[in-house]
Each structure stands twice: as structure tokens, then as C-alpha cells.
VOBA-1610 file (N, C-alpha, C; in pm, whole numbers, padded with zeros to 5 digits, always signed):
BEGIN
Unk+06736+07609+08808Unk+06675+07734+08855Unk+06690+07744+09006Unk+06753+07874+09045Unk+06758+07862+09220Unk+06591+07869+09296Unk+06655+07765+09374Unk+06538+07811+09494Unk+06503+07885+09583Unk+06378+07909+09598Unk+06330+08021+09707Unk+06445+08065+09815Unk+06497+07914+09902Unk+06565+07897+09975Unk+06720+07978+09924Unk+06762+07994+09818Unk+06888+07990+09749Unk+06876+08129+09727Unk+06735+08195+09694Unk+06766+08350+09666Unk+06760+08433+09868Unk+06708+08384+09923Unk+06739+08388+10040Unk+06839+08404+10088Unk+06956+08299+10062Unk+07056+08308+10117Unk+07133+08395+10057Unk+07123+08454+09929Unk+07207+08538+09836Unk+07124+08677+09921Unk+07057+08678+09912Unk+06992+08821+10003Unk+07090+08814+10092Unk+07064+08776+10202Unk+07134+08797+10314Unk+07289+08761+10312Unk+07341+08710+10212Unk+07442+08742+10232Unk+07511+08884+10134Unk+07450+08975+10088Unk+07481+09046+10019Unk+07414+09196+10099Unk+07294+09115+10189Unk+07310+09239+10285Unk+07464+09238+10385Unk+07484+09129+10448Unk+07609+09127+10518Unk+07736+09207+10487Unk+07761+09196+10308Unk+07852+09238+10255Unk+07831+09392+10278Unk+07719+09465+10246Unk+07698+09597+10259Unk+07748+09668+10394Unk+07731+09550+10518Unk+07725+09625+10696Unk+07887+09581+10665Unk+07972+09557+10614Unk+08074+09529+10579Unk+08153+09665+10521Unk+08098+09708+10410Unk+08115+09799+10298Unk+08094+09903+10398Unk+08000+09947+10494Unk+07981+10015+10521Unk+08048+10052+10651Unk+08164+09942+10723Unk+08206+09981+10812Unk+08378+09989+10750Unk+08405+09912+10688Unk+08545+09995+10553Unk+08524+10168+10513Unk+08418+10227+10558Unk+08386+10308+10436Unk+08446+10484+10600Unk+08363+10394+10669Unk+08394+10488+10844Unk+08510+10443+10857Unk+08528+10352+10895Unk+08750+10369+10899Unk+08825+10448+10807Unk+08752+10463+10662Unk+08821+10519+10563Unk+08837+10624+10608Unk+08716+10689+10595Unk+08686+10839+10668Unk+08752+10894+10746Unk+08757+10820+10916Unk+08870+10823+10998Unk+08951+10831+10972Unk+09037+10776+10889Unk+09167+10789+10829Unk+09182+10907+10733Unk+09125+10952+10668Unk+09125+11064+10551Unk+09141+11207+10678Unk+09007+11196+10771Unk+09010+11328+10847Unk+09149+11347+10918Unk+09193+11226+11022Unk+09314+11216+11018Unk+09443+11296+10968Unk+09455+11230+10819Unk+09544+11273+10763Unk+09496+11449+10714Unk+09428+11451+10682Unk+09384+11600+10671Unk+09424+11655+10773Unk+09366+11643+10957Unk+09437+11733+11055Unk+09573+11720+11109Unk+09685+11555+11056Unk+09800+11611+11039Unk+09857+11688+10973Unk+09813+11741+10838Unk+09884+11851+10767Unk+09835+12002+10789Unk+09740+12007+10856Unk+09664+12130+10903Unk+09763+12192+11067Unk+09791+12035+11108Unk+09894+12093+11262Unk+09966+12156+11233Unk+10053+12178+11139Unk+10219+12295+11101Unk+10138+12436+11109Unk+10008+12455+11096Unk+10017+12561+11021Unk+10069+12724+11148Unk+10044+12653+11303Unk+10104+12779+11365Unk+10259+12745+11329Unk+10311+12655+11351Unk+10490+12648+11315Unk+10490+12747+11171Unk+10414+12716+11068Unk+10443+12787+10925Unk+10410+12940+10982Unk+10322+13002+11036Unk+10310+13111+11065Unk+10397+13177+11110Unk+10501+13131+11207Unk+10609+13187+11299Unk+10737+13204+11202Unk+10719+13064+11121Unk+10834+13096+11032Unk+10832+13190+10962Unk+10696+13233+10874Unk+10717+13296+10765Unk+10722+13461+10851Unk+10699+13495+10968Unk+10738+13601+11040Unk+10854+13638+11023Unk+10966+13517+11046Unk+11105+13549+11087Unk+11198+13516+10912Unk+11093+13451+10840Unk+11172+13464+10707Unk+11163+13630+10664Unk+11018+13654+10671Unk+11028+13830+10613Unk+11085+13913+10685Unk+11089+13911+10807Unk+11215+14014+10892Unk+11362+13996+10836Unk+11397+13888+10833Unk+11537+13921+10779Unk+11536+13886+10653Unk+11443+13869+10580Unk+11466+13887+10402Unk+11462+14066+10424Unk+11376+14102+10459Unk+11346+14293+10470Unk+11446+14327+10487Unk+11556+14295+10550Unk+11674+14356+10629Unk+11800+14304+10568Unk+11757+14214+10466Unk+11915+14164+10430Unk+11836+14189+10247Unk+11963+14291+10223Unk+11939+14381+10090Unk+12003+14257+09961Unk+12119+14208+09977Unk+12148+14103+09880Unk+12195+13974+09958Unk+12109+13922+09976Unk+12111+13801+10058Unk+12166+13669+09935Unk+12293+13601+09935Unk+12293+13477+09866Unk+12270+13337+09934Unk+12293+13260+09857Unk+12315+13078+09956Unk+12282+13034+09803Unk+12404+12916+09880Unk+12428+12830+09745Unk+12294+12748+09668Unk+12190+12733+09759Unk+12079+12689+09700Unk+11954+12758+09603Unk+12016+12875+09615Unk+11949+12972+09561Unk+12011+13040+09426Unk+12129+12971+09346Unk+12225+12970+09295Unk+12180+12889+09152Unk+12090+12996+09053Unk+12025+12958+08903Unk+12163+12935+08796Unk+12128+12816+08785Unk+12273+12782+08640Unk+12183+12675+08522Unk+12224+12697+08437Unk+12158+12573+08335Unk+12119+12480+08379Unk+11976+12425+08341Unk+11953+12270+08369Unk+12002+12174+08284Unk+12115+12149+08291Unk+12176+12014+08210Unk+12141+11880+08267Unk+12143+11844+08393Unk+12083+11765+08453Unk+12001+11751+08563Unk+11874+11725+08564Unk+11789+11721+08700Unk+11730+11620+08728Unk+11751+11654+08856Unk+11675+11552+08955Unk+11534+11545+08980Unk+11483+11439+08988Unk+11305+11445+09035Unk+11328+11355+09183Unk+11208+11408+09259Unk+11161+11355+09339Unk+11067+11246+09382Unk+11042+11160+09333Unk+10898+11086+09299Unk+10866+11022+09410Unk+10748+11109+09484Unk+10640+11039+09628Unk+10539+10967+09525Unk+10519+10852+09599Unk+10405+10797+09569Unk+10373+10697+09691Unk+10297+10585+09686Unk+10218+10560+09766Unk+10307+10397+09793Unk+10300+10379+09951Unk+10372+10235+09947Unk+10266+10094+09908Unk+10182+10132+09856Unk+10044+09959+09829Unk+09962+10013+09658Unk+09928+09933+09653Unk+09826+09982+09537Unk+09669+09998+09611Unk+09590+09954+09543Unk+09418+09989+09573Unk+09367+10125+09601Unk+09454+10177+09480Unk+09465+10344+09537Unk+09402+10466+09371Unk+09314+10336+09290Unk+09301+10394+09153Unk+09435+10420+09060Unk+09407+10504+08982Unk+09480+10598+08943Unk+09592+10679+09001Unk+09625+10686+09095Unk+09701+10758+09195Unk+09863+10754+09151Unk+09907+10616+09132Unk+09988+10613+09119Unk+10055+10645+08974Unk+09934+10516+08908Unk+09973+10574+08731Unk+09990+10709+08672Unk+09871+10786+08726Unk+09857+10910+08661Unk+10047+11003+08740Unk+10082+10965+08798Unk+10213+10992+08840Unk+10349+10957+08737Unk+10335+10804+08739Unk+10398+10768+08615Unk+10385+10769+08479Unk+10258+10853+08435Unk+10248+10889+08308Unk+10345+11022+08288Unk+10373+11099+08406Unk+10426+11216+08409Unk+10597+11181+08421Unk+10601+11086+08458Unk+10802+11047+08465Unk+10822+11027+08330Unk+10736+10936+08213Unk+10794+10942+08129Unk+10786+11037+08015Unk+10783+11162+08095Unk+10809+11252+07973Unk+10936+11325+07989Unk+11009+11267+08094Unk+11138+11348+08147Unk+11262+11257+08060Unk+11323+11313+08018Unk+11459+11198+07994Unk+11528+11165+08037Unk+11531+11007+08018Unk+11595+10922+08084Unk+11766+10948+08081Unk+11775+11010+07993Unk+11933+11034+07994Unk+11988+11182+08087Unk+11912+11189+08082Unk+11928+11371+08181Unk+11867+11359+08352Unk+11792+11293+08390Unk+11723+11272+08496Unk+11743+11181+08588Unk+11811+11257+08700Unk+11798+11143+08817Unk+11698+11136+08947Unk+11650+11034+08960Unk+11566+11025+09071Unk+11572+10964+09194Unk+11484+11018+09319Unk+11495+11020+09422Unk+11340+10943+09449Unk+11323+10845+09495Unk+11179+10809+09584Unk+11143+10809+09660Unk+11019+10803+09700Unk+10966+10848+09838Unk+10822+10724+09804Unk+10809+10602+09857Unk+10709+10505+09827Unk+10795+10394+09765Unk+10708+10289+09787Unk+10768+10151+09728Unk+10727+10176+09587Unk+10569+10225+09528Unk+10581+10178+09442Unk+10656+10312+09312Unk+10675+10389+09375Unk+10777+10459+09275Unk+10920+10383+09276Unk+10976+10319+09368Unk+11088+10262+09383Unk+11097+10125+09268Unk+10966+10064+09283Unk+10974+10005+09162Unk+10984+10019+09028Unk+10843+10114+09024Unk+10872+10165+08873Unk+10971+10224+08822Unk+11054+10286+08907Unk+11202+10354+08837Unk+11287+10187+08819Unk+11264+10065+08929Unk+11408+10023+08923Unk+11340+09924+08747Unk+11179+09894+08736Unk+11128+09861+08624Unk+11179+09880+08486Unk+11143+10048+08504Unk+11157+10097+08382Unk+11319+10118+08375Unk+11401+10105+08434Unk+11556+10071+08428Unk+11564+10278+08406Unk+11532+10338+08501Unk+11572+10477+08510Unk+11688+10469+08658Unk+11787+10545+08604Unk+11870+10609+08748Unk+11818+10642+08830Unk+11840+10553+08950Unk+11771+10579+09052Unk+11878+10640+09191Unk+11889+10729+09222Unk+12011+10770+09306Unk+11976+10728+09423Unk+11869+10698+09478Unk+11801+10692+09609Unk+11711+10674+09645Unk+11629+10590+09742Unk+11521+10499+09801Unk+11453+10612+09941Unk+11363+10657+09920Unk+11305+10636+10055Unk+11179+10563+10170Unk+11146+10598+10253Unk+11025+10539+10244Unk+10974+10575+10380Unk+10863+10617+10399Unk+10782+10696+10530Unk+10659+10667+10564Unk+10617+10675+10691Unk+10560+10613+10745Unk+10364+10629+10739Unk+10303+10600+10780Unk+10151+10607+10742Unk+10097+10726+10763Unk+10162+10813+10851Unk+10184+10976+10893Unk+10304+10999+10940Unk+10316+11026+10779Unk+10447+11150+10770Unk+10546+11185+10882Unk+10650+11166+10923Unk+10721+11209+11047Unk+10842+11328+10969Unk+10836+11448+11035Unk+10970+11532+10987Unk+11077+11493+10931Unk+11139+11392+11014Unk+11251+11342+11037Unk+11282+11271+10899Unk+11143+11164+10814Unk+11182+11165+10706Unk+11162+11206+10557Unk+11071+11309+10655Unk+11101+11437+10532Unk+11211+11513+10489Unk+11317+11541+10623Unk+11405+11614+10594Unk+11537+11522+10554Unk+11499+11399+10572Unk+11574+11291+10482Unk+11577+11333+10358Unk+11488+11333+10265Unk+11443+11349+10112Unk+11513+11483+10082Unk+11483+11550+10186Unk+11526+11739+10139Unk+11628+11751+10148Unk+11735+11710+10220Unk+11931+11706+10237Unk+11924+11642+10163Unk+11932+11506+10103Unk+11991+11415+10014Unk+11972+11530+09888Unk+11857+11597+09864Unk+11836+11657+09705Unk+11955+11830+09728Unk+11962+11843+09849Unk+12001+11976+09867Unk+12203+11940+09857Unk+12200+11834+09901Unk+12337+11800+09857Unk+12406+11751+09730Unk+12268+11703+09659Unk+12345+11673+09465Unk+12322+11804+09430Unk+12231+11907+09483Unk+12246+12031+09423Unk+12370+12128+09436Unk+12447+12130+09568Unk+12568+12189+09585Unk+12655+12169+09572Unk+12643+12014+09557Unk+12778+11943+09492Unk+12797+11964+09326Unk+12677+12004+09273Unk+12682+12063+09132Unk+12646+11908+09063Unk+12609+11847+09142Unk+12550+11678+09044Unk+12455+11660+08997Unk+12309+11771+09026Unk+12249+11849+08929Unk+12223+11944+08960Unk+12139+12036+08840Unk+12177+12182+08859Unk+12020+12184+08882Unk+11937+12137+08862Unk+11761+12180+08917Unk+11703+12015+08982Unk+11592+12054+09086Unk+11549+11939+09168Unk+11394+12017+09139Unk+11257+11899+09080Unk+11162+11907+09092Unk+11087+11783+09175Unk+10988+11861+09219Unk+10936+11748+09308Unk+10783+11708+09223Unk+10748+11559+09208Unk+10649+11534+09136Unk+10566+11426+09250Unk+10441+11466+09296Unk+10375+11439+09383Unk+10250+11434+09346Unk+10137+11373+09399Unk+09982+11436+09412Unk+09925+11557+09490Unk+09888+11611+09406Unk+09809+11713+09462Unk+09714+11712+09512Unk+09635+11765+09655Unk+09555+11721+09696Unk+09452+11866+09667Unk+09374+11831+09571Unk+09242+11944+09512Unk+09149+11943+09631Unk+09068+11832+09605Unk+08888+11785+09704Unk+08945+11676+09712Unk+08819+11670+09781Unk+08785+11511+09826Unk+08771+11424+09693Unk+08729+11493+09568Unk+08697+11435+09440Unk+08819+11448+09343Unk+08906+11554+09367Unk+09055+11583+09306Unk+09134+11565+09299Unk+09233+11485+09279Unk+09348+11489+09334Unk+09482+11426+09187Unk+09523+11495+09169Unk+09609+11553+09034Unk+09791+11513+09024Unk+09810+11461+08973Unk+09976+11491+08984Unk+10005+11637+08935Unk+10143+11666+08997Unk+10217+11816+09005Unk+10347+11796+09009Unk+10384+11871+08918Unk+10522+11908+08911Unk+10535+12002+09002Unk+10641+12035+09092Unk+10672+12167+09138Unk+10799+12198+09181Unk+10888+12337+09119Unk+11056+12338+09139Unk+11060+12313+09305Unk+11183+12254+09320Unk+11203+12240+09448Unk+11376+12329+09492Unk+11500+12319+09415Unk+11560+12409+09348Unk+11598+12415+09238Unk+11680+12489+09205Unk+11709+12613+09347Unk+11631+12693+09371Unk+11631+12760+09511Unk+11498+12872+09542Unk+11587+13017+09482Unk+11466+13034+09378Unk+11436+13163+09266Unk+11478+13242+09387Unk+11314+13282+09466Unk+11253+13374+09532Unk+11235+13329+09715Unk+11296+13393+09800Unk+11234+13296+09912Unk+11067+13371+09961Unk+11007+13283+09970Unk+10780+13245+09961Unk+10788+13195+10089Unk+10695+13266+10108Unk+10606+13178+10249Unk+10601+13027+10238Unk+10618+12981+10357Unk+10575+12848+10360Unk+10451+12829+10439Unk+10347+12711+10399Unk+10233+12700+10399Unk+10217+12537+10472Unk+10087+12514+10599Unk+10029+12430+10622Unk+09976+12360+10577Unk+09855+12238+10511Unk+09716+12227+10538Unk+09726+12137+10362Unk+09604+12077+10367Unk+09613+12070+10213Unk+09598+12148+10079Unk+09669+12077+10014Unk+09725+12159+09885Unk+09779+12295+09907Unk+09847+12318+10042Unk+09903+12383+10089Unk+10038+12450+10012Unk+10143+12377+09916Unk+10229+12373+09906Unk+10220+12462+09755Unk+10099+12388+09657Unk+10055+12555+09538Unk+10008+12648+09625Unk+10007+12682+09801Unk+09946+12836+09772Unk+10029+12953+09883Unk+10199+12925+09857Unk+10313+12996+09894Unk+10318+13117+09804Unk+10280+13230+09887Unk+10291+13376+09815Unk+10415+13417+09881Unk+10413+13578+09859Unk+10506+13696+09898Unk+10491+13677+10019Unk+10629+13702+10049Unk+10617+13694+10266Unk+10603+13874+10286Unk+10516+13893+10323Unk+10513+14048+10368Unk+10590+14062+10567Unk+10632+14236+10523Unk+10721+14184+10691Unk+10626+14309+10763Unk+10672+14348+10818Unk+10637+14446+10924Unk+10546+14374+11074Unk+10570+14255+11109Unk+10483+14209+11216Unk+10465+14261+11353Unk+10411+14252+11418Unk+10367+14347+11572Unk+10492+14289+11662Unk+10565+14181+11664Unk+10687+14122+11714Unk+10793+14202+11651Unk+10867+14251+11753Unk+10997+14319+11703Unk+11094+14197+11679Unk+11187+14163+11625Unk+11319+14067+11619Unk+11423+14115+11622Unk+11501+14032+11699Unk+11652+14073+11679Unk+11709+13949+11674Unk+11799+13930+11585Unk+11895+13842+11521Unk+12027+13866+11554Unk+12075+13733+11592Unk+12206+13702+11614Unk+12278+13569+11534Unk+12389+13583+11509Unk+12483+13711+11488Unk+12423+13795+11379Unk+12364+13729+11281Unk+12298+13868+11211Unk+12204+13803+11168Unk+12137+13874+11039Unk+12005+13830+10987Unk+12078+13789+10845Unk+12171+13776+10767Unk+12256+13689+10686Unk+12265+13491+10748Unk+12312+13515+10827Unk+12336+13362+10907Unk+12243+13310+10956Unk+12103+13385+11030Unk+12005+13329+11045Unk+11901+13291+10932Unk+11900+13376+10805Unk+11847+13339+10714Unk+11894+13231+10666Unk+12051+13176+10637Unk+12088+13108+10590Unk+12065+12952+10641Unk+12072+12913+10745Unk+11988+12855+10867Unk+11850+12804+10828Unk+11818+12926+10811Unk+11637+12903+10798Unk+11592+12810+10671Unk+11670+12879+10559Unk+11617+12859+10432Unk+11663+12697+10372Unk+11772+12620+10415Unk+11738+12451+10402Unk+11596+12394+10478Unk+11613+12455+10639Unk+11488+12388+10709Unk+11349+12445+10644Unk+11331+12579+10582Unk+11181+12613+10489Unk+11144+12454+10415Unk+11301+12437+10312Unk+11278+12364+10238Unk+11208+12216+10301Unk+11278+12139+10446Unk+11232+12054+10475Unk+11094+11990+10526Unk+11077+12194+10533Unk+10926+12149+10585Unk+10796+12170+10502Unk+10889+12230+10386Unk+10781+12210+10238Unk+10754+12050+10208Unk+10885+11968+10209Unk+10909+11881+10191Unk+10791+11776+10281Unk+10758+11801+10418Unk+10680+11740+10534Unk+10558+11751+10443Unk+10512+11887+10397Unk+10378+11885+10398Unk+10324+11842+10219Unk+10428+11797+10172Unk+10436+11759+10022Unk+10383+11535+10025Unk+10462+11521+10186Unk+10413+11380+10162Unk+10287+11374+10252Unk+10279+11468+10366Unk+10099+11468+10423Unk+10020+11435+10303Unk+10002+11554+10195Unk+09944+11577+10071Unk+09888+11437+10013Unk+10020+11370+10023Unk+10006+11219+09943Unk+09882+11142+10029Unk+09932+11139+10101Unk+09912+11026+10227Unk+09754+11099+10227Unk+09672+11224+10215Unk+09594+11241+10233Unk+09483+11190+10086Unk+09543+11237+09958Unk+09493+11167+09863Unk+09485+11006+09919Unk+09571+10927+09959Unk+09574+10792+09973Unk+09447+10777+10022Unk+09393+10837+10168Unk+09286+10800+10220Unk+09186+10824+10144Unk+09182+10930+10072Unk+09045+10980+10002Unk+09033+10850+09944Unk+09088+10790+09853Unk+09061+10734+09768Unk+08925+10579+09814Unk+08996+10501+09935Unk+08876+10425+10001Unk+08787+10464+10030Unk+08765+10623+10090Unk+08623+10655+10084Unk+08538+10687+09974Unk+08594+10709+09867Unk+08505+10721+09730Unk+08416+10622+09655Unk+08544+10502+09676Unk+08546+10388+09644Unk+08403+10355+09729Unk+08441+10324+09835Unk+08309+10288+09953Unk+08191+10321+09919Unk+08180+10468+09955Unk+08079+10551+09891Unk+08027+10527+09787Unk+08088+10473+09669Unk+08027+10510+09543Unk+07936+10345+09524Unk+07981+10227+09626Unk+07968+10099+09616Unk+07843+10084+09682Unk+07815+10150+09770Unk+07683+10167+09870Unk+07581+10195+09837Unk+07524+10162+09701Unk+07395+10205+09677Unk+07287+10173+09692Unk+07183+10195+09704Unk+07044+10150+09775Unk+07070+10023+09692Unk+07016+09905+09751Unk+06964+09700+09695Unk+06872+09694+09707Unk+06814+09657+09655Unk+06694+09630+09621Unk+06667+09480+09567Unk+06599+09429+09628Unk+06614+09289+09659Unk+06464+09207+09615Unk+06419+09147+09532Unk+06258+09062+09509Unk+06325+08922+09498Unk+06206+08886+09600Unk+06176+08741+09595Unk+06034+08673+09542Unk+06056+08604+09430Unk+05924+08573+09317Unk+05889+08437+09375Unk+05770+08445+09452Unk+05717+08277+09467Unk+05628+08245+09324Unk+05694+08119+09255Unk+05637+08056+09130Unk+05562+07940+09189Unk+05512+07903+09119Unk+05414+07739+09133Unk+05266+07742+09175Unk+05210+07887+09216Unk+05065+07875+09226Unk+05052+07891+09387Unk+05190+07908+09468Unk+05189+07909+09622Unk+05110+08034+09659Unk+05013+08033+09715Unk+04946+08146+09776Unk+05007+08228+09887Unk+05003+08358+09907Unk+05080+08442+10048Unk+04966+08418+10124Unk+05005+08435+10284Unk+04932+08417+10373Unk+04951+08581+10409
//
């Protein structure tokens, strides 16, 4: 039977663990807000763009580009972001419950995270390509991910590219998503911030900025509409990276609950 002395020391050391728990739980935080106001920074860049996408979509009556170019899906490509560590719940699995409903004989993939890089080279799926980015997101290898997919698409090596990511709902949400990446149907606004990337509408034009385009509004659109894509692409792995953080603060949070702690003197010892 422990002693007085013995539940003592289990007290206090299980308070310790808590000033512990509880300073994991504020870094988490830090880190979540973080990543939240890196994907919130694009949103004047997304504003300017989607200005100069609707001026010359308005003005260019049959606008083509090869990326925008609908043919049978005989073979497609996925994108698979996921997270480079585990201790992240569900995050990752609920991702890979969604790869294997694609076929393996039709589907090639692209990664973005170690541990999607594994599970494709695991599950012995075609893997065309590795990426891997940094703890906040940098452009540079976002628009890595977005040329590599924009070039098996024009080369005709597949004919559709979806991107399968987490979605970032709440702080309590956060979902895998499919979403086409091409070819672009329709050219949509592009969007900042979280879960930014489901909420690309109609670009409306008429803005208080007049434009003029050189050499025309054909070539500048054409221009525009890979880099839209890259910077859908930017705010598709923020997204991730922002679920990532949520996830330690939940965790934290949910571990922190009031202790409640009795110490029973037995043997007839009287309190003073």
C-alpha cells in the first residue's frame, strides 16, 4: 500500500506534468495563429489578381490555353499533401482512406509530405514525384507542385489533375477534399485565408482601376492563368499546415482538466 509520502510525490509530480501540458498547449496556439495569419497574408495579392483576371476575361470573348483544354479522363493524376511527422490524429489516415478509392491502374501521383510519400511508395502506387515544404509554406514550393502537374497535363500524360488535401473547416474541423485542379473548366477568383480555396466564385469586372494590357489581354491572361494556379496551389498547403497546428491544441486542451487530488491519513493520526 503506498505511503502518505508516495501519494505526495505522485501529486506533485502530476501537478508538474500539467505546468508542462500547459505550456505545449501556448506554443501550440502560437503556432496555429501563426499559420492561420500566413494564409490570411495573400489575401491583398488575391484581390489585385482577381481585378486583372476579370478585366481581361471581360475583354477576351473566346479566350483558349492548353490548360483549360477538357478531354476524357483516361488517366489522372492526384496530388497528395499531407503532413511531414505523425502526432497529428486522424489527419493523415482520413486522407489515405480517400487514395484508396482511386485506381491504382489509372492514377498517378504527386506528393507533397513525407508521410504521403510513404504511403504511396507502401502501398506500391505510381508515384511520379516527391515533394516536400517547409513548416510555412514558401511560394517557390508551391509552384514546384503546380508546373510539375501542369506539364503531365500538356504533355497529354494525363488528361485530369485533382488535388486531395485537408480542409481546413474550425478549429474543431478539418476534413479531407478532393478538388479539380485541371484542367480549368471556368477561370474563378482566387482566394486567401482558410478554407479559402472551397470559396472561389465568379470574378465580376468593372473595377474603379482602368487597365490597359500589353501586348494584349489574350497573352496577359495566358501568363496569368498557370501563376492563378500556383497560388491556389500556396494556399492549398497553408490549409494543411494550419490543420497540423490545430491538432496539438485540441489535444492539449482536451488533456487539461481540472485534478483533483485527496490525500487519506489512515491509522488513527489526528490533523492538527
Amino acid at each position: 500500500m503506498a505511503t502518505t509520502r508516495d501519494i505526495r510525490r505522485r501529486i506533485k509530480s502530476v501537478k508538474n506534468t500539467a505546468q508542462i501540458t500547459r505550456a505545449m498547449q501556448m506554443v501550440a496556439a502560437a503556432k496555429m495563429r501563426k499559420a492561420q495569419q500566413a494564409a490570411l497574408a495573400g489575401r491583398p495579392y488575391a484581390a489585385l489578381m482577381n481585378e486583372v483576371l476579370a478585366e481581361a476575361t471581360a475583354r477576351t470573348m473566346d479566350f483558349r490555353h492548353p490548360l483549360m483544354e477538357t478531354r476524357e479522363a483516361r488517366k489522372r493524376a492526384i496530388i497528395l499533401v499531407s503532413t511531414d511527422r505523425g502526432l497529428c490524429g486522424a489527419l493523415n489516415s482520413n486522407l489515405f482512406r480517400e487514395v484508396v478509392k482511386f485506381d491504382r491502374d489509372t492514377t498517378l501521383y504527386l506528393t507533397a509530405g513525407r508521410k504521403a510519400s510513404q504511403f504511396v511508395a507502401r502501398t506500391k502506387r505510381p508515384l511520379a514525384a516527391e515533394f516536400t515544404y517547409k513548416d510555412t509554406p514558401q511560394f517557390g514550393e508551391a509552384r514546384a507542385i503546380s508546373r510539375f502537374a501542369q506539364d503531365l497535363f500538356i504533355k497529354r500524360e494525363v488528361d485530369a489533375v485533382d488535388v486531395l488535401y485537408t480542409n481546413y473547416i474550425s478549429i474543431l474541423v478539418q476534413r479531407p477534399e478532393i478538388v479539380p485542379f485541371l484542367p480549368v473548366g471556368k477561370i474563378q477568383t482566387v482566394t486567401a485565408g482558410i478554407h479559402g480555396y472551397a470559396e472561389a466564385g465568379e470574378l465580376s469586372a468593372g473595377g474603379a482601376v482602368p487597365y490597359l494590357f500589353e501586348p494584349d489581354e489574350e497573352t496577359v491572361l495566358g501568363e496569368l492563368l498557370p501563376h492563378s494556379l500556383n497560388f491556389q496551389m500556396h494556399q492549398i498547403l497553408l490549409e494543411t499546415k494550419a490543420s497540423l497546428k490545430t491538432y496539438p491544441t485540441l489535444v492539449k486542451a482536451g488533456s487539461n482538466c481540472p485534478l483533483k487530488s485527496t490525500l487519506v491519513h489512515a491509522g488513527g493520526r489526528s490533523e492538527k
